[in-house]
N, CA, C and O atoms as a GROMACS GRO file, in nm:
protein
  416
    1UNK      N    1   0.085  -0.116   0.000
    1UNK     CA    2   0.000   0.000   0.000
    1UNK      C    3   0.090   0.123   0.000
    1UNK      O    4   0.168   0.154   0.090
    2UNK      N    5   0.063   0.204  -0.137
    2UNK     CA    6   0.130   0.309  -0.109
    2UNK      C    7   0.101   0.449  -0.126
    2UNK      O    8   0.075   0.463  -0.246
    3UNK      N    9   0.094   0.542  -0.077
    3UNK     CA   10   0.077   0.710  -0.131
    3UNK      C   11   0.184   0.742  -0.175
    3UNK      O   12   0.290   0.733  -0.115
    4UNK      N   13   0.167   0.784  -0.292
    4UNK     CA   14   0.268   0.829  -0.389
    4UNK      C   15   0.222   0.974  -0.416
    4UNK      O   16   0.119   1.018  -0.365
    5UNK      N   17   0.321   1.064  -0.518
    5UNK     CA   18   0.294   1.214  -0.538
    5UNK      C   19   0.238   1.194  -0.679
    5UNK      O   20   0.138   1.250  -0.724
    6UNK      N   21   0.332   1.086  -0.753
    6UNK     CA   22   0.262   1.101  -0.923
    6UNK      C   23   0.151   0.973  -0.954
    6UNK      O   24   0.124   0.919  -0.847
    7UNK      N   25   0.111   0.937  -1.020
    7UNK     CA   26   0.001   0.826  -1.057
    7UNK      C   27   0.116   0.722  -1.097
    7UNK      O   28   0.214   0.764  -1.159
    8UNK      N   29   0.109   0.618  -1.071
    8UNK     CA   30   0.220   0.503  -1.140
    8UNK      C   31   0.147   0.449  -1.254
    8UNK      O   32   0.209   0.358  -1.310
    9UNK      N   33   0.031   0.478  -1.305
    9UNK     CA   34   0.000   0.477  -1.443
    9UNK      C   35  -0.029   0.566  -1.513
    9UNK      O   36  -0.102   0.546  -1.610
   10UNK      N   37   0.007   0.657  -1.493
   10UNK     CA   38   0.050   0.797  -1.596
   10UNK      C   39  -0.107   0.841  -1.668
   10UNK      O   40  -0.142   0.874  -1.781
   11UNK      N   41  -0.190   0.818  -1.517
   11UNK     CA   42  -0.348   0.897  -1.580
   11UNK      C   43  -0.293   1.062  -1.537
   11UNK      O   44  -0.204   1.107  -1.465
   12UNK      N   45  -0.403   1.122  -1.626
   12UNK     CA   46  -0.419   1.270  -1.630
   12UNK      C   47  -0.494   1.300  -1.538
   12UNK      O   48  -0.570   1.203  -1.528
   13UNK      N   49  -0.524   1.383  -1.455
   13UNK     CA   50  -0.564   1.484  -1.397
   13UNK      C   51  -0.594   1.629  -1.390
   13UNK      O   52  -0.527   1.692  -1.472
   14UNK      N   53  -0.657   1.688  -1.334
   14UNK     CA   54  -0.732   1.822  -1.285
   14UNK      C   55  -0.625   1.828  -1.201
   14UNK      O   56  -0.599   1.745  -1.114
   15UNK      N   57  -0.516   1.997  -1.244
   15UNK     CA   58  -0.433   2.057  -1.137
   15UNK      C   59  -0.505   2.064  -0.993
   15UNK      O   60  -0.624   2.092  -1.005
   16UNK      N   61  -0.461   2.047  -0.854
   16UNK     CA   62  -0.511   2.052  -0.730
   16UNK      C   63  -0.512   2.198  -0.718
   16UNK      O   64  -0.430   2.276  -0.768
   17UNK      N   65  -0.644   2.235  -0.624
   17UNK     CA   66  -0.670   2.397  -0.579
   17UNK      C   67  -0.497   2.442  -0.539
   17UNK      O   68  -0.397   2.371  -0.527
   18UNK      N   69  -0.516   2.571  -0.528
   18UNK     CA   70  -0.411   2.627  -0.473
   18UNK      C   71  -0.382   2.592  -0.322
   18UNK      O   72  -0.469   2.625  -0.241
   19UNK      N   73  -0.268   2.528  -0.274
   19UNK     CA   74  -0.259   2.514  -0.126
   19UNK      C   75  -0.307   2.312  -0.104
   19UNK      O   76  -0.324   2.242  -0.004
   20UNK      N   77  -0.312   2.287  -0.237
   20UNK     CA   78  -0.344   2.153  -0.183
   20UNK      C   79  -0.233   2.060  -0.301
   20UNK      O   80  -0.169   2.124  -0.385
   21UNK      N   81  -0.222   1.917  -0.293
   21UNK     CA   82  -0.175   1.832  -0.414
   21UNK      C   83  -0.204   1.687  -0.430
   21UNK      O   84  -0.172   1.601  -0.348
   22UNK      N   85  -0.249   1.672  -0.511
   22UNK     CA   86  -0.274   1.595  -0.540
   22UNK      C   87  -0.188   1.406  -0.481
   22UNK      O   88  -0.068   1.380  -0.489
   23UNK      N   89  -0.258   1.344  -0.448
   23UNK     CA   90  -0.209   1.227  -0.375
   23UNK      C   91  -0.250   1.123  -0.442
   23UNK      O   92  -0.346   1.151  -0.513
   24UNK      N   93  -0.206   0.986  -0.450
   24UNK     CA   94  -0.220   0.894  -0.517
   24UNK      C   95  -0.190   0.764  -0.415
   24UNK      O   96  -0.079   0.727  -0.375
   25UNK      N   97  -0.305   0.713  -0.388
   25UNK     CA   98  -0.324   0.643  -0.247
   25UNK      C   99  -0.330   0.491  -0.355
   25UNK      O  100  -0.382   0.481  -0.466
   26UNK      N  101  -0.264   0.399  -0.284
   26UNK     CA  102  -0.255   0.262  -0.378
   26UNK      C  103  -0.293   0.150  -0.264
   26UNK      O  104  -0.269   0.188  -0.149
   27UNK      N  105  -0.341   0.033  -0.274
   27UNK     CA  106  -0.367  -0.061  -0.157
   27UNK      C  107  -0.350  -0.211  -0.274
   27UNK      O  108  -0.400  -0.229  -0.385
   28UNK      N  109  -0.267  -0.290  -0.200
   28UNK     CA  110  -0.273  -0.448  -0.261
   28UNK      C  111  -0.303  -0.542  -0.238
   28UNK      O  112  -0.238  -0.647  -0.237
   29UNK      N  113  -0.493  -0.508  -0.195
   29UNK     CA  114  -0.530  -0.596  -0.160
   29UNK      C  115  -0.633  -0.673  -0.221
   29UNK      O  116  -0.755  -0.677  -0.206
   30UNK      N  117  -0.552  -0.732  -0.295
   30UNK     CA  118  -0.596  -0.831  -0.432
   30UNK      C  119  -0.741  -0.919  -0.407
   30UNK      O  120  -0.813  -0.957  -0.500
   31UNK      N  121  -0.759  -0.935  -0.312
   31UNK     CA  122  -0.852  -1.061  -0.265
   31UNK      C  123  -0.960  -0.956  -0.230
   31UNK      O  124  -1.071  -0.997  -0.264
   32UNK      N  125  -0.962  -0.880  -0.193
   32UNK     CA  126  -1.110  -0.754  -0.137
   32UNK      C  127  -1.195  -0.743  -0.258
   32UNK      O  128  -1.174  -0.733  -0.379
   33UNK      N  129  -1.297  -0.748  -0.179
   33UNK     CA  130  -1.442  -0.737  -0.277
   33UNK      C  131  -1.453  -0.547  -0.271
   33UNK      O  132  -1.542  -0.487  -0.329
   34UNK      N  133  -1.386  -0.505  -0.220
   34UNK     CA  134  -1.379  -0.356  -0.149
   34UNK      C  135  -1.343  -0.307  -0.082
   34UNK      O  136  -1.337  -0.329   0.039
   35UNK      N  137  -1.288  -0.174  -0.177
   35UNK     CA  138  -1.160  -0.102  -0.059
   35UNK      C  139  -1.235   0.048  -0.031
   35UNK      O  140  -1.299   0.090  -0.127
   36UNK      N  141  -1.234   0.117   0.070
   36UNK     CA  142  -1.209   0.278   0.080
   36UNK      C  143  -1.126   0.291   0.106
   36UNK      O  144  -1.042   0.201   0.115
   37UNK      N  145  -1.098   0.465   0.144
   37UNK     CA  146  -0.999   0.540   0.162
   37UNK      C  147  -1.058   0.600   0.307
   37UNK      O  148  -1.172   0.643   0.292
   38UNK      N  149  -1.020   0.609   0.408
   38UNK     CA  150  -1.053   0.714   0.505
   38UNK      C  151  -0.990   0.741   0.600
   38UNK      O  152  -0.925   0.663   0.669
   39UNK      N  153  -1.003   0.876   0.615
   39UNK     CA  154  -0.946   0.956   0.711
   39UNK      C  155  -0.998   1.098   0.775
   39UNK      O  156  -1.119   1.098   0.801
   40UNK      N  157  -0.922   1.226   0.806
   40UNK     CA  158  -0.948   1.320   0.841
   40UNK      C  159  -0.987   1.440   0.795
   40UNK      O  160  -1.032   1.540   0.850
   41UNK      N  161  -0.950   1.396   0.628
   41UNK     CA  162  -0.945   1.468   0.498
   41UNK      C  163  -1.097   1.452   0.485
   41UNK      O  164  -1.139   1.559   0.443
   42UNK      N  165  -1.208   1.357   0.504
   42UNK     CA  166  -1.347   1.293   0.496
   42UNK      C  167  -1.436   1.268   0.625
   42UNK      O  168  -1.549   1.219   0.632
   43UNK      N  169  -1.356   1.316   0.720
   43UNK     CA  170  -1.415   1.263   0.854
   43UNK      C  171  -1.442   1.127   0.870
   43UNK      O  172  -1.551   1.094   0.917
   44UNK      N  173  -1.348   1.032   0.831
   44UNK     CA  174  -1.335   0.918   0.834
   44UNK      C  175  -1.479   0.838   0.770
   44UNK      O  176  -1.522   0.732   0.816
   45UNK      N  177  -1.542   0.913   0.650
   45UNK     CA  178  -1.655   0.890   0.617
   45UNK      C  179  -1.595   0.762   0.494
   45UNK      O  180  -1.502   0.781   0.415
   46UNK      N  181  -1.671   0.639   0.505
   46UNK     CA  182  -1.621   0.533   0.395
   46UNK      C  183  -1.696   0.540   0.294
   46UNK      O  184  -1.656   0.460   0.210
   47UNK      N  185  -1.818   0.616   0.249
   47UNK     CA  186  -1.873   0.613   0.106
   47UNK      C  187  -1.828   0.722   0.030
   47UNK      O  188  -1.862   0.732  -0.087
   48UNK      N  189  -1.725   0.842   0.108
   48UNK     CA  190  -1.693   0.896   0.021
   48UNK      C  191  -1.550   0.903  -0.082
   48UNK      O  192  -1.528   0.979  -0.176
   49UNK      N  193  -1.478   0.812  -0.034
   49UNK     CA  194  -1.368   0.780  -0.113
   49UNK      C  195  -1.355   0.592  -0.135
   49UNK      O  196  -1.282   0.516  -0.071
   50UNK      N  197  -1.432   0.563  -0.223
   50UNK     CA  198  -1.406   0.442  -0.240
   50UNK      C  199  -1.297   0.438  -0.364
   50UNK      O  200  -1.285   0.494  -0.473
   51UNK      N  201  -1.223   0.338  -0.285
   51UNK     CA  202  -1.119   0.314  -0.439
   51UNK      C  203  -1.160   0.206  -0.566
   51UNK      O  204  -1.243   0.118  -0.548
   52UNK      N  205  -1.091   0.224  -0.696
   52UNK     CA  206  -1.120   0.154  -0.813
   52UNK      C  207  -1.004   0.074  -0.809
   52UNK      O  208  -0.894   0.127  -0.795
   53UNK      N  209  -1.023  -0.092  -0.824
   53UNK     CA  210  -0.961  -0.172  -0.846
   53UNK      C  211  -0.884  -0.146  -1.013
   53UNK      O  212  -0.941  -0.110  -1.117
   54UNK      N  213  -0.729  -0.180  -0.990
   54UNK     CA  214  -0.673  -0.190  -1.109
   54UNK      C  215  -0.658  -0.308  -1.203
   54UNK      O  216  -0.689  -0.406  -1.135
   55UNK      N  217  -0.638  -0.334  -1.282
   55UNK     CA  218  -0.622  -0.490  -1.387
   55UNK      C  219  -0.581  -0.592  -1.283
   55UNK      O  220  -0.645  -0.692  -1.249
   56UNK      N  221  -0.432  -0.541  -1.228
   56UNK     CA  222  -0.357  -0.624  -1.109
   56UNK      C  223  -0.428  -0.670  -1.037
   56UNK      O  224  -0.394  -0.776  -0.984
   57UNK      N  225  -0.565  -0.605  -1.002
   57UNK     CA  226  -0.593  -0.680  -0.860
   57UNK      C  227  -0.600  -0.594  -0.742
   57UNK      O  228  -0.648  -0.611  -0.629
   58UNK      N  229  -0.540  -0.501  -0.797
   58UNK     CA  230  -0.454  -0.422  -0.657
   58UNK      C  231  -0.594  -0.252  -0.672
   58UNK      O  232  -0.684  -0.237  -0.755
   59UNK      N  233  -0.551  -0.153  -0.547
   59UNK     CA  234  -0.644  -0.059  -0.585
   59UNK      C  235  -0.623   0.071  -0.579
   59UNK      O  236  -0.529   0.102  -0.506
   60UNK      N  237  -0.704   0.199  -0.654
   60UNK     CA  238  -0.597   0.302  -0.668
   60UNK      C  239  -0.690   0.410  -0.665
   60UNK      O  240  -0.800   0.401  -0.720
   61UNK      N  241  -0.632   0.563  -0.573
   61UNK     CA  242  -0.766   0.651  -0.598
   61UNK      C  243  -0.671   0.780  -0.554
   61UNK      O  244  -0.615   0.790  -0.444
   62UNK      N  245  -0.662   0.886  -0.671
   62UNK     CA  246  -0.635   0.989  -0.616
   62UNK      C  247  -0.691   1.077  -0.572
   62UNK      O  248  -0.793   1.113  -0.631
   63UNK      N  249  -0.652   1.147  -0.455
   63UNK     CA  250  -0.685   1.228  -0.373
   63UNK      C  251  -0.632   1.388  -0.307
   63UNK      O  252  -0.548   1.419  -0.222
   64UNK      N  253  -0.726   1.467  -0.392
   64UNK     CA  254  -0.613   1.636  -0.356
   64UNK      C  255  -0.633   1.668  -0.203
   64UNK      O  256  -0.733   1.645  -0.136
   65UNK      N  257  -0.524   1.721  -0.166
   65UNK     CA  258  -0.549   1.685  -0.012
   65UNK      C  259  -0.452   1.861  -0.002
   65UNK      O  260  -0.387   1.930  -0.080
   66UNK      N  261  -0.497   1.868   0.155
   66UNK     CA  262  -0.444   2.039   0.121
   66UNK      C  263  -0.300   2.021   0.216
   66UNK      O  264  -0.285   1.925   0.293
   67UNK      N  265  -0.212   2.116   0.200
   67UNK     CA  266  -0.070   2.121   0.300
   67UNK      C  267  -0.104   2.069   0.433
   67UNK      O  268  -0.222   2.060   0.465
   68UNK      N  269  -0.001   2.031   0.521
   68UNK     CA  270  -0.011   1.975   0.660
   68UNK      C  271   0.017   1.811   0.666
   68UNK      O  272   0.076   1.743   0.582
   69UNK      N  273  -0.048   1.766   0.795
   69UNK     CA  274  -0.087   1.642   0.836
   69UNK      C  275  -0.206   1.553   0.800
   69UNK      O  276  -0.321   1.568   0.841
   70UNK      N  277  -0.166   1.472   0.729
   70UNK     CA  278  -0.335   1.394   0.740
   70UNK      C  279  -0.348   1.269   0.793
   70UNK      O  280  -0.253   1.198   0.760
   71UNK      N  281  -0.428   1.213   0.865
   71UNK     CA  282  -0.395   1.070   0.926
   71UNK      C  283  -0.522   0.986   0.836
   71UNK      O  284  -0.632   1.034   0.808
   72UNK      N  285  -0.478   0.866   0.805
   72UNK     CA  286  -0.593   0.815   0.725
   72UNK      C  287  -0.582   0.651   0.747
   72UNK      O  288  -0.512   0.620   0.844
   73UNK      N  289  -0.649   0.519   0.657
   73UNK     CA  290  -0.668   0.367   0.658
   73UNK      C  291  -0.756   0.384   0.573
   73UNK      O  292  -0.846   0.462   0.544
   74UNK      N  293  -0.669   0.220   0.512
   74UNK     CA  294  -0.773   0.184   0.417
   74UNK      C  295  -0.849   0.108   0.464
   74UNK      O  296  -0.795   0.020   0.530
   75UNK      N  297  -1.026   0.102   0.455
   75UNK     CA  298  -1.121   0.013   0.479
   75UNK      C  299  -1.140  -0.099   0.400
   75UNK      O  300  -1.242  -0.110   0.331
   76UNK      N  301  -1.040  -0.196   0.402
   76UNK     CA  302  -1.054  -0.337   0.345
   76UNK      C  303  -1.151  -0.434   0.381
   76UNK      O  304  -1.140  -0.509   0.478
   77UNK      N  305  -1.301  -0.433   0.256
   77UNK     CA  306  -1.361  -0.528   0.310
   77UNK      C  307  -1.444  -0.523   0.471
   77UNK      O  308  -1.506  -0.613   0.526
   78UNK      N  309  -1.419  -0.394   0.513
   78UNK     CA  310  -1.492  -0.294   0.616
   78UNK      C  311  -1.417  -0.305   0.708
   78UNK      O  312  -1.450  -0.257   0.816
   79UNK      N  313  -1.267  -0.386   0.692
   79UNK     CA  314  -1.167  -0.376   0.780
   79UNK      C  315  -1.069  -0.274   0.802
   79UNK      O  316  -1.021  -0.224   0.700
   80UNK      N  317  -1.023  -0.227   0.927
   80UNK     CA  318  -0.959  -0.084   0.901
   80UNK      C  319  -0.802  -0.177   0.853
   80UNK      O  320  -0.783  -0.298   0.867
   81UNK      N  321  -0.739  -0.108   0.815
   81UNK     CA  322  -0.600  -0.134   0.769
   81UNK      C  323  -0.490  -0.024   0.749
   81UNK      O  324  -0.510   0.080   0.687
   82UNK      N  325  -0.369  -0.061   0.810
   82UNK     CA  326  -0.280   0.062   0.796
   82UNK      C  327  -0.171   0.061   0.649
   82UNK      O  328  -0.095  -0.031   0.618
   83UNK      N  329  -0.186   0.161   0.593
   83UNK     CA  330  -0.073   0.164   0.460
   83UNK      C  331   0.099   0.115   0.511
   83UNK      O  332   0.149   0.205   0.579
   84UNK      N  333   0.168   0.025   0.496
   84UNK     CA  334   0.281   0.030   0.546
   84UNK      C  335   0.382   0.074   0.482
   84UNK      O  336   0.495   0.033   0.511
   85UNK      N  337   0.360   0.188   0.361
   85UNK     CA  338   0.434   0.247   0.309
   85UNK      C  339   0.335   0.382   0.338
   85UNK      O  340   0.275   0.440   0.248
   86UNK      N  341   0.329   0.414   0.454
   86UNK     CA  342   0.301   0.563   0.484
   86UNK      C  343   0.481   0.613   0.575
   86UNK      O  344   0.577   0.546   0.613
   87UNK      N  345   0.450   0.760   0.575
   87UNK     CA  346   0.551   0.814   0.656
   87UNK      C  347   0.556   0.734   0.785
   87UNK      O  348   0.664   0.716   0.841
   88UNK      N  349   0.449   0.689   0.831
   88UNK     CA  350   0.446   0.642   0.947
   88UNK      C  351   0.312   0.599   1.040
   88UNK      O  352   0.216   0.665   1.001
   89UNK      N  353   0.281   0.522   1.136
   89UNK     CA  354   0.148   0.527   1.198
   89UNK      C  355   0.161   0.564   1.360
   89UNK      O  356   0.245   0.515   1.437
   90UNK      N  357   0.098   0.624   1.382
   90UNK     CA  358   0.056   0.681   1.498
   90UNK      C  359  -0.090   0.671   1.562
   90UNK      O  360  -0.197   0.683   1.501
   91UNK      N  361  -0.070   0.645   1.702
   91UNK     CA  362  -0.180   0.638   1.780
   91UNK      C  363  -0.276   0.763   1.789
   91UNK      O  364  -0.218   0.862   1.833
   92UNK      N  365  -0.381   0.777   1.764
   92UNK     CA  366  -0.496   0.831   1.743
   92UNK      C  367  -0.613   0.754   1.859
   92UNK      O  368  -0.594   0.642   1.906
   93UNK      N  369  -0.725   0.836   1.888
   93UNK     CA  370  -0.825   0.828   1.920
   93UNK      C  371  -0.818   0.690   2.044
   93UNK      O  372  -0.748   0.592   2.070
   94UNK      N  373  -0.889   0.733   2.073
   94UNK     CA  374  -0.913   0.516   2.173
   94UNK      C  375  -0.772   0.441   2.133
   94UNK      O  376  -0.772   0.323   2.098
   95UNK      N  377  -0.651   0.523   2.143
   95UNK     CA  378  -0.506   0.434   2.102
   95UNK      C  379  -0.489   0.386   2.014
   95UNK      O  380  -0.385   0.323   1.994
   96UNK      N  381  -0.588   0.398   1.922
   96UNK     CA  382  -0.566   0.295   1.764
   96UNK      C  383  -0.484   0.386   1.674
   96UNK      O  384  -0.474   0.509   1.670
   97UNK      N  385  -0.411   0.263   1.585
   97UNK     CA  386  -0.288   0.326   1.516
   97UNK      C  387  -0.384   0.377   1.360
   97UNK      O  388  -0.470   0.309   1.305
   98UNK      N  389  -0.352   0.467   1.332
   98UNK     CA  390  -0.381   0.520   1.251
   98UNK      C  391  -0.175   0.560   1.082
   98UNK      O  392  -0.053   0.556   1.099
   99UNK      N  393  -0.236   0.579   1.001
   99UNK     CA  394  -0.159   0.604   0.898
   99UNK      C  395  -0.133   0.753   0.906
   99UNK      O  396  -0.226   0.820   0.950
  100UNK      N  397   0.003   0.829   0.864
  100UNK     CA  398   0.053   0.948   0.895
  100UNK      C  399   0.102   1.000   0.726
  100UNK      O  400   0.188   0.925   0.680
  101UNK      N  401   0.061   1.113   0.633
  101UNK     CA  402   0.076   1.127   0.558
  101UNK      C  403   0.121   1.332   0.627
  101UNK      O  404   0.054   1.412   0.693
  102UNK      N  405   0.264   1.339   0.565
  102UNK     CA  406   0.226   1.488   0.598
  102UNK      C  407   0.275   1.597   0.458
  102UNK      O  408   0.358   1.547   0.382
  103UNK      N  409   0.242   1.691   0.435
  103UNK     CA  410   0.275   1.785   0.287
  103UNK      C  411   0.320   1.877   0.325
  103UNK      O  412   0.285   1.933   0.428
  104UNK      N  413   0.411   1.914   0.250
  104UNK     CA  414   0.444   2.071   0.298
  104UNK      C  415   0.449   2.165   0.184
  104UNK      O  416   0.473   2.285   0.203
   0.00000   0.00000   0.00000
């Protein structure tokens, strides 16, 4: 699972507002009937960033996100899950580890 800055399949995009950039959130979890995206960026809301499975198997959804910190998981299959190619995870809320993405 990874957040990346460019798309690793070289789709086009809509430049991000001013003050934000564009993110490219990836998950490989081949076997899921369904992935989201959520975090703080959504209020940890899961119908609003669902990701699109790629040919691979694997799943992919970009996301303009504005400067700072964002803490986020992917909802695998309605399971929370941490990216292990984030900057890092950190304890959040009721101690649960959460994913650490930060922009500057």
């Amino acid at each position: 699972m990874i957040a990346t800055k460019e798309s690793l399949l070289n789709l086009t995009y809509d430049a991000p507002a001013a003050g934000t950039e564009t993110i490219v959130f990836h998950c490989e979890a081949i076997q899921a009937a369904g992935v989201c995206l959520i975090g703080d960026f959504n209020d940890w809301n899961a119908s609003t960033h669902p990701m699109r499975r790629q040919a691979d198997g694997s799943w992919f959804l970009e996301v303009p996100l504005t400067r700072g910190r964002h803490y986020y998981q992917f909802l695998v299959d309605g399971e929370p899950v941490l990216d292990p190619e984030a900057m890092c995870a950190v304890r959040k809320d009721r101690n649960s580890k959460v994913s650490l993405i930060a922009l500057s």
